[in-house]
Z-matrix of the N, CA and C atoms (Angstrom, degrees):
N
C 1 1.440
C 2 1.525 1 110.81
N 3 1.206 2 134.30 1 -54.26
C 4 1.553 3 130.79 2 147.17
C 5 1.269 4 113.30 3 -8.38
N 6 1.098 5 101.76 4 -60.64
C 7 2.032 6 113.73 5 -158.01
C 8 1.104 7 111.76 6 -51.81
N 9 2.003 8 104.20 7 -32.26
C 10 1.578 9 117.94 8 -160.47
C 11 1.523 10 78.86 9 -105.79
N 12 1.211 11 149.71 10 -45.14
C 13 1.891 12 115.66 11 -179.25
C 14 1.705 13 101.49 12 -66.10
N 15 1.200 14 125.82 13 -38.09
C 16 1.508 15 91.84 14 -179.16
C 17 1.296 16 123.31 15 -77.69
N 18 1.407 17 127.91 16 -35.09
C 19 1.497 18 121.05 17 158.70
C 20 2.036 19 112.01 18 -46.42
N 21 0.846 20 145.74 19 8.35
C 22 1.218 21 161.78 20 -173.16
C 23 1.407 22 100.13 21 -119.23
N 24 1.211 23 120.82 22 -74.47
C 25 1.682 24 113.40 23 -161.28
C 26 1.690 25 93.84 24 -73.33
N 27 1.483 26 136.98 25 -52.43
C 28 1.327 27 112.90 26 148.34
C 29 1.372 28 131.43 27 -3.35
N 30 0.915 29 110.57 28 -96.98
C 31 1.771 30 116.65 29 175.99
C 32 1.563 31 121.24 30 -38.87
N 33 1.446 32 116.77 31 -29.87
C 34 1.439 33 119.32 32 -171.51
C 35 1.785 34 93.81 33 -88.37
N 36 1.334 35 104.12 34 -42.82
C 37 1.986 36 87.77 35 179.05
C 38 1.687 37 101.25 36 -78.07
N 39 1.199 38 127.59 37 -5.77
C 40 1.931 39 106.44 38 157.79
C 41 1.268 40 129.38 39 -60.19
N 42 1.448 41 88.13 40 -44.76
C 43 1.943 42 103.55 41 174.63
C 44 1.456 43 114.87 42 -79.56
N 45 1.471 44 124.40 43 -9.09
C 46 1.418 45 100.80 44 -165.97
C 47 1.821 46 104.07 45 -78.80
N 48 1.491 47 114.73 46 153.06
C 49 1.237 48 103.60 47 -176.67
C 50 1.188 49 110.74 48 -94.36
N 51 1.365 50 109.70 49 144.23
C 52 1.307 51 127.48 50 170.12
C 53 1.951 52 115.12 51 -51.07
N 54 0.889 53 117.47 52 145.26
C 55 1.988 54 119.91 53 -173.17
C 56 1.609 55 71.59 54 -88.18
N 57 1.187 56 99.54 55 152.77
C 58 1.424 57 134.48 56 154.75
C 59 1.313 58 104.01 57 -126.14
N 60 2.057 59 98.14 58 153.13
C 61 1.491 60 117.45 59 -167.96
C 62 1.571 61 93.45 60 -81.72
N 63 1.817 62 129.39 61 -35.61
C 64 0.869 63 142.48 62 -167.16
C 65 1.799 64 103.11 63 -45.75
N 66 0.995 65 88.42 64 -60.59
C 67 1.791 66 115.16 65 -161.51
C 68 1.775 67 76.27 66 -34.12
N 69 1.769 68 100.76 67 -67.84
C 70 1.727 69 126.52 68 -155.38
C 71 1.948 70 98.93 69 -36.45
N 72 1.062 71 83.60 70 -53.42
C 73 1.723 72 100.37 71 -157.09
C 74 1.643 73 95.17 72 -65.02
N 75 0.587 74 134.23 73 -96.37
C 76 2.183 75 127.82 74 177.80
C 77 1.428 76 111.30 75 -2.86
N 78 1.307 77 123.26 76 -53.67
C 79 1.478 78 122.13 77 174.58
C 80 1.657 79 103.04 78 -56.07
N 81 0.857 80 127.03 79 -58.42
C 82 1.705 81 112.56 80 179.99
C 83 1.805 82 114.41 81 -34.92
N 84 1.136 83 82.44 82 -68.82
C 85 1.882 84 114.07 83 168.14
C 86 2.067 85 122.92 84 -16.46
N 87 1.756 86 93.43 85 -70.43
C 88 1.189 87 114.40 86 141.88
C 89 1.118 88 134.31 87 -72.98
N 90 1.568 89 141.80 88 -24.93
C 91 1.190 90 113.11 89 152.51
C 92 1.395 91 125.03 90 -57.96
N 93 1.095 92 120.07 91 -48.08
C 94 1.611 93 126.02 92 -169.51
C 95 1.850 94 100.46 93 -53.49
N 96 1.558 95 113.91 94 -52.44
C 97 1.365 96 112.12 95 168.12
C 98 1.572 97 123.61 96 -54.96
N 99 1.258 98 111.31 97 -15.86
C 100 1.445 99 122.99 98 161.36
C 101 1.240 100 120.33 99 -50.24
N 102 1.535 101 108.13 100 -59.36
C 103 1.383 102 111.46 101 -147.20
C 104 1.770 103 90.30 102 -113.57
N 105 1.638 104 111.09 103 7.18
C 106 1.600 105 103.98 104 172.04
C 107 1.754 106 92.19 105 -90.67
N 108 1.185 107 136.90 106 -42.22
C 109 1.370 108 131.19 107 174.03
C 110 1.207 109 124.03 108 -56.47
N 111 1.241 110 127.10 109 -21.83
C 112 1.627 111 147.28 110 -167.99
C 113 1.576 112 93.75 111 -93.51
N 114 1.450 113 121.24 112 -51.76
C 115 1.538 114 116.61 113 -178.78
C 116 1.749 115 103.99 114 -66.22
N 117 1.545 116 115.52 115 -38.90
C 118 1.461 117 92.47 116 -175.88
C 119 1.402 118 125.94 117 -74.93
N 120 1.598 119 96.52 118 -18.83
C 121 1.674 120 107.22 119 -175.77
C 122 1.500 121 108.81 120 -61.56
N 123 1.226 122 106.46 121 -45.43
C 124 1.773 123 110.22 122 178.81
C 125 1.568 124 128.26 123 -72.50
N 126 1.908 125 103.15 124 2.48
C 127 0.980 126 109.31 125 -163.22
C 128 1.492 127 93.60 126 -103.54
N 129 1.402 128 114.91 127 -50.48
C 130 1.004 129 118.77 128 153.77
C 131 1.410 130 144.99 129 -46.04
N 132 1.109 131 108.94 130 -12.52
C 133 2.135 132 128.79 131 -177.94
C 134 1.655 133 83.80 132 -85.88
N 135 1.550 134 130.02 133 -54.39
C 136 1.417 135 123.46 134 -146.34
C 137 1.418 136 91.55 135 -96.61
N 138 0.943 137 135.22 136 -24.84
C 139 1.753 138 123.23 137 150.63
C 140 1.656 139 125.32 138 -65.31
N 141 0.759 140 98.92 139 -45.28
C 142 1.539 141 91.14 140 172.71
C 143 1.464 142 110.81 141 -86.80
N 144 0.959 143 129.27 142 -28.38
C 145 1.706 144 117.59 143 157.56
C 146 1.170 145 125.98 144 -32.95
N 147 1.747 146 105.39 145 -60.66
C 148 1.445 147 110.23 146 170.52
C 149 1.568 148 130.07 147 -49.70
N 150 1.570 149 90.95 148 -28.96
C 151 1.598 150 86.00 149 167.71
C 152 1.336 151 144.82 150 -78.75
N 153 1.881 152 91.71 151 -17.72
C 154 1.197 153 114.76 152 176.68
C 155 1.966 154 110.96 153 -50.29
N 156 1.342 155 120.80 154 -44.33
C 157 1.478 156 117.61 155 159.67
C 158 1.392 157 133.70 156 -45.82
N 159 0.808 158 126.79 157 2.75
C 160 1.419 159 127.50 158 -168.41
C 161 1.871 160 93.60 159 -70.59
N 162 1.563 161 97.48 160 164.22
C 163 1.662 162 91.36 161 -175.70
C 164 1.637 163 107.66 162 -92.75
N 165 1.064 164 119.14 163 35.56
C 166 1.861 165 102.72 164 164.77
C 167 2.023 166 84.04 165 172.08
N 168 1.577 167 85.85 166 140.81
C 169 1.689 168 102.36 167 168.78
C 170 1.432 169 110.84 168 -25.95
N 171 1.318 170 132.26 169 -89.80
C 172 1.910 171 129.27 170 177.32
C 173 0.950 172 106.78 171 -8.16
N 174 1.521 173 115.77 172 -54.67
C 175 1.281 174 106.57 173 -130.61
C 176 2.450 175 101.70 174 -102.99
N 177 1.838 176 75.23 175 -3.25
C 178 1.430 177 74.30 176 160.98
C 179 1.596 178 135.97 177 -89.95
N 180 1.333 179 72.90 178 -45.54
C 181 1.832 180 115.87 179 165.18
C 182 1.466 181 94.52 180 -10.30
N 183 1.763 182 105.10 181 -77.16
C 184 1.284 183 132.19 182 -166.84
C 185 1.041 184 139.34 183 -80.64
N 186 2.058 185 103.51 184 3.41
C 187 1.743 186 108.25 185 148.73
C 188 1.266 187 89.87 186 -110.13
N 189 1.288 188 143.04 187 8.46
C 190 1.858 189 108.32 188 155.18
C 191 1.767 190 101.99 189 -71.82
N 192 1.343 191 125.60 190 -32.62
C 193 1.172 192 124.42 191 -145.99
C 194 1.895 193 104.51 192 -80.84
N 195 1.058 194 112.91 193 -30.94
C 196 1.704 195 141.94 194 172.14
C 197 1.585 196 93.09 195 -69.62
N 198 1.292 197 122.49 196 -74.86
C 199 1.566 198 111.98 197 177.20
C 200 1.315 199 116.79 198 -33.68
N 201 1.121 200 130.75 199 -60.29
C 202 1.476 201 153.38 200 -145.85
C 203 1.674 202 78.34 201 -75.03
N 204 1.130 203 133.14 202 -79.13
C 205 1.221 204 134.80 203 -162.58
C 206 1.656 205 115.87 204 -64.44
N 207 1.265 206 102.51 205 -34.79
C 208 1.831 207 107.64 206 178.23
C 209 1.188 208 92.22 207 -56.74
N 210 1.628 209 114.81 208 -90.76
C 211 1.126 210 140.58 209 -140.34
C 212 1.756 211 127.93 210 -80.06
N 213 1.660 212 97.10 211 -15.50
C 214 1.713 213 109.57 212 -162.92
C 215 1.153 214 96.51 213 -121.77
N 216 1.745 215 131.13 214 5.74
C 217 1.396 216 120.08 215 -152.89
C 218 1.531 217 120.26 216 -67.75
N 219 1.603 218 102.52 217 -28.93
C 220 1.517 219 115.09 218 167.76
C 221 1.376 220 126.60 219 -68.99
N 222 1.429 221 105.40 220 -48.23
C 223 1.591 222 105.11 221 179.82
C 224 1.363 223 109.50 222 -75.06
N 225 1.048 224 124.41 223 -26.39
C 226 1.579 225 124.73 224 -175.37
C 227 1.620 226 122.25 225 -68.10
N 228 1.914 227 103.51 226 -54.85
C 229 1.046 228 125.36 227 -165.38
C 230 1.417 229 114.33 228 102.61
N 231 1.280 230 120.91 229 -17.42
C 232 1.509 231 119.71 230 176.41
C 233 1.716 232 128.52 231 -49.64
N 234 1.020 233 108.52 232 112.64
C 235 1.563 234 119.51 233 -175.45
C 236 1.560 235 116.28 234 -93.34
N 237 2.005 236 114.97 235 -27.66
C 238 0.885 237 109.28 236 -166.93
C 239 1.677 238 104.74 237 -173.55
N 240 1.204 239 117.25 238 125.90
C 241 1.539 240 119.78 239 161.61
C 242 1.548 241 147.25 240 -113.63
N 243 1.134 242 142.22 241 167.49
C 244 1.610 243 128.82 242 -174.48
C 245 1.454 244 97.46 243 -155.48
N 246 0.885 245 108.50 244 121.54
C 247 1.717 246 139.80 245 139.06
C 248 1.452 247 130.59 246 -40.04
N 249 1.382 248 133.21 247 46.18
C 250 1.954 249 127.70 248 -173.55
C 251 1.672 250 91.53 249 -76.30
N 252 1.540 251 89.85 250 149.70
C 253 1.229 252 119.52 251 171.01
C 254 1.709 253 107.75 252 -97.41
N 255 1.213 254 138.96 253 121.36
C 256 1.237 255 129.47 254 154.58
C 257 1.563 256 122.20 255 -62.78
N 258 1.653 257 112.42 256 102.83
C 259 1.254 258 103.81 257 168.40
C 260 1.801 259 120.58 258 -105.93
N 261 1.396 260 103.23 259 127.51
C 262 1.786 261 105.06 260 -167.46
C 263 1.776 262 104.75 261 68.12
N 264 1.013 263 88.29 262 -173.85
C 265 1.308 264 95.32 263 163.27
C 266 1.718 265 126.66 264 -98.46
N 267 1.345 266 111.38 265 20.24
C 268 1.221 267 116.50 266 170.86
C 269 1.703 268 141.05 267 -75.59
N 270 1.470 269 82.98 268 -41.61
C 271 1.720 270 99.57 269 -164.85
C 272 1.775 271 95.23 270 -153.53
N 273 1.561 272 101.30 271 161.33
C 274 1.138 273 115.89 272 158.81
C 275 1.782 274 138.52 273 -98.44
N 276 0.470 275 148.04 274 87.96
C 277 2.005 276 148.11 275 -125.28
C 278 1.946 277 88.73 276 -96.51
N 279 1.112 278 133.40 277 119.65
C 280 1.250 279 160.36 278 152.34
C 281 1.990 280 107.04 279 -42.83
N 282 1.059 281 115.83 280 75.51
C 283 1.424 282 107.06 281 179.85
C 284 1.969 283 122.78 282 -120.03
N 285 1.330 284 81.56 283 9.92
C 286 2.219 285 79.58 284 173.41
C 287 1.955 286 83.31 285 -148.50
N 288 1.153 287 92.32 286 149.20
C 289 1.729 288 119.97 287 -179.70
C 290 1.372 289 80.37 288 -103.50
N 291 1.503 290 124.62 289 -163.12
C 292 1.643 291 150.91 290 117.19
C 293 1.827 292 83.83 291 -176.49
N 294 1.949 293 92.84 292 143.59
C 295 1.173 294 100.62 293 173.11
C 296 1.503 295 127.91 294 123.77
N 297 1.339 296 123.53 295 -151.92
C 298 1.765 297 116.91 296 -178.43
C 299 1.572 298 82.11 297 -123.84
N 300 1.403 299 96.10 298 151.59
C 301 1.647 300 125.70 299 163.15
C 302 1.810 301 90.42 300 83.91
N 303 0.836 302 133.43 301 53.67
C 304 1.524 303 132.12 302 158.18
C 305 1.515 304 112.80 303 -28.95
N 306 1.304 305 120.27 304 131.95
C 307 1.429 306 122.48 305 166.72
C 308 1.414 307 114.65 306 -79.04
N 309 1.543 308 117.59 307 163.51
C 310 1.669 309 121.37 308 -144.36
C 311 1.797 310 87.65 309 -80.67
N 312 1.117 311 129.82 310 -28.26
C 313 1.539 312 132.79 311 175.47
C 314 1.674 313 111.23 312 -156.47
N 315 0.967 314 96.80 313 174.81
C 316 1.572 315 121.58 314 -163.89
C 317 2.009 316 94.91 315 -98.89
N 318 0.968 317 87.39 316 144.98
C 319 2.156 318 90.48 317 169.26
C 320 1.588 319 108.23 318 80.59
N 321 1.345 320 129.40 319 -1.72
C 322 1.341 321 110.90 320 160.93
C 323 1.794 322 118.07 321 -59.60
N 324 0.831 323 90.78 322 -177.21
C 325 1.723 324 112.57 323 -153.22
C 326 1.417 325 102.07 324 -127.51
N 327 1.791 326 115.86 325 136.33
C 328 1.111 327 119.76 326 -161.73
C 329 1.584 328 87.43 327 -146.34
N 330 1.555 329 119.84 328 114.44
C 331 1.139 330 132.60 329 -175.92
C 332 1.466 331 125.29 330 -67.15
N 333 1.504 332 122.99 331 121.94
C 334 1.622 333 96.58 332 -142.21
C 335 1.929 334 102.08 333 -81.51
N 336 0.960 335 107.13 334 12.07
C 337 1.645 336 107.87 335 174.22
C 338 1.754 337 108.26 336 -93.67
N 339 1.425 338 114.57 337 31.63
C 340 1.869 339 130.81 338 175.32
C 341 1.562 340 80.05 339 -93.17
N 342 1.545 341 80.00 340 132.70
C 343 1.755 342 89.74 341 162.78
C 344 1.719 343 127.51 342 -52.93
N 345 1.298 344 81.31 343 -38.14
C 346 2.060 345 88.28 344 175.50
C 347 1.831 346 115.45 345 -63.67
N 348 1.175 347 86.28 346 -11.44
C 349 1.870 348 98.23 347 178.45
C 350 1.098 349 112.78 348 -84.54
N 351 1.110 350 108.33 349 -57.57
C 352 1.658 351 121.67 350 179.04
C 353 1.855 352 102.53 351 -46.70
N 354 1.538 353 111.76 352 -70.86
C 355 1.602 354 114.27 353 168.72
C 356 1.428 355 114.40 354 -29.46
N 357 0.783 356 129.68 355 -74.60
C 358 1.640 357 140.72 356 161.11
C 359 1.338 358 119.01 357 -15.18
N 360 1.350 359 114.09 358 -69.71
C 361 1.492 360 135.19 359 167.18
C 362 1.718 361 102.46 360 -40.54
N 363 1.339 362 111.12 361 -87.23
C 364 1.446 363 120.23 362 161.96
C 365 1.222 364 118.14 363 -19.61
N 366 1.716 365 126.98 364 -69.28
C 367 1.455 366 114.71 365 -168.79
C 368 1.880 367 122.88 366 -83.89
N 369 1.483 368 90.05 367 -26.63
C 370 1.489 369 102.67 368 -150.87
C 371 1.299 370 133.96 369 116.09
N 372 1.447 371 117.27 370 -31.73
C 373 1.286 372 130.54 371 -161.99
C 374 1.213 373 102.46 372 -153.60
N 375 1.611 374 136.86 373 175.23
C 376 0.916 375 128.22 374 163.94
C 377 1.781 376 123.19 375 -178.83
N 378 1.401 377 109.40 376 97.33
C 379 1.433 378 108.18 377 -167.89
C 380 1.376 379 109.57 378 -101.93
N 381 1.563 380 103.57 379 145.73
C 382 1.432 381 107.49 380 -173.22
C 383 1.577 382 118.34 381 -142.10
N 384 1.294 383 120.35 382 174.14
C 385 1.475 384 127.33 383 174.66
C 386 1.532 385 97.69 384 -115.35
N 387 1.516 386 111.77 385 143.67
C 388 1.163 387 112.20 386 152.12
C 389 1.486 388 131.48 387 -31.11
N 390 1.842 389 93.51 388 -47.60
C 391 1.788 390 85.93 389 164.57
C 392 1.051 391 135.73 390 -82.64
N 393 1.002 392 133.39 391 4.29
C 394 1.459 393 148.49 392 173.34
C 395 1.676 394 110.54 393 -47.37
N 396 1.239 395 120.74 394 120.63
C 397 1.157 396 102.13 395 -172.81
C 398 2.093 397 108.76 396 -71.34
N 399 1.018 398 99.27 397 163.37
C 400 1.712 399 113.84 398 -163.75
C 401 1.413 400 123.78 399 74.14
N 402 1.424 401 118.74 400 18.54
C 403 1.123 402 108.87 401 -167.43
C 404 1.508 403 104.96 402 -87.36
């Protein structure tokens, strides 16, 4: 009976794994990325909150959309936003820019059977890259 606990405690210190520093070192790494996402998220909740007051939808719309671009443009990636108005159920009407690459005018019309409409429709929201297919 010996023979079989030391052939046993044998075998369990072969398998036990060794700690690695590797393992150690990433948790620093990710925490700090933890609590750098956690600072922007809250930074971002109390900015766009404030906008949430504004006196009518547009006009909120369009200080979250100015924030987002002032203030988040790095962490976000945001280069550029637009504002359509749904008029009828036909089309979408183009009425706030903010951003780089300005369109040639304001009030064109975006047919709501564009793939980017449909996404929109579907999600609620909808951010994109030029490359994105449907854009």
């Amino acid at each position: 009976m010996a023979e079989l606990c030391d052939t046993i405690e044998a075998i369990m210190e072969t398998i036990t794994p060794e700690p690695t520093t590797d393992a150690r070192s990433d948790r620093p790494a990710a925490a700090e990325r933890s609590s750098v996402y956690r600072s922007l998220w809250r930074k971002l909740d109390a900015a766009l909150s404030a906008a949430e007051d504004a006196a009518d939808l547009t006009a909120s719309l369009d200080a979250m959309l100015r924030i987002l671009l002032k203030d988040f443009r790095q962490e976000l990636g945001f280069v550029a936003g637009r504002l359509y108005e749904r008029v009828e159920d036909e089309h979408y009407v183009l009425r706030r820019w903010l951003g780089d690459n300005p369109p040639d005018k304001l009030g064109y019309a975006v047919p709501i059977t564009y793939a980017a409409v449909q996404q929109l429709l579907e999600r609620g929201i909808i951010i994109m890259k030029e490359s994105d297919p449907g854009f």
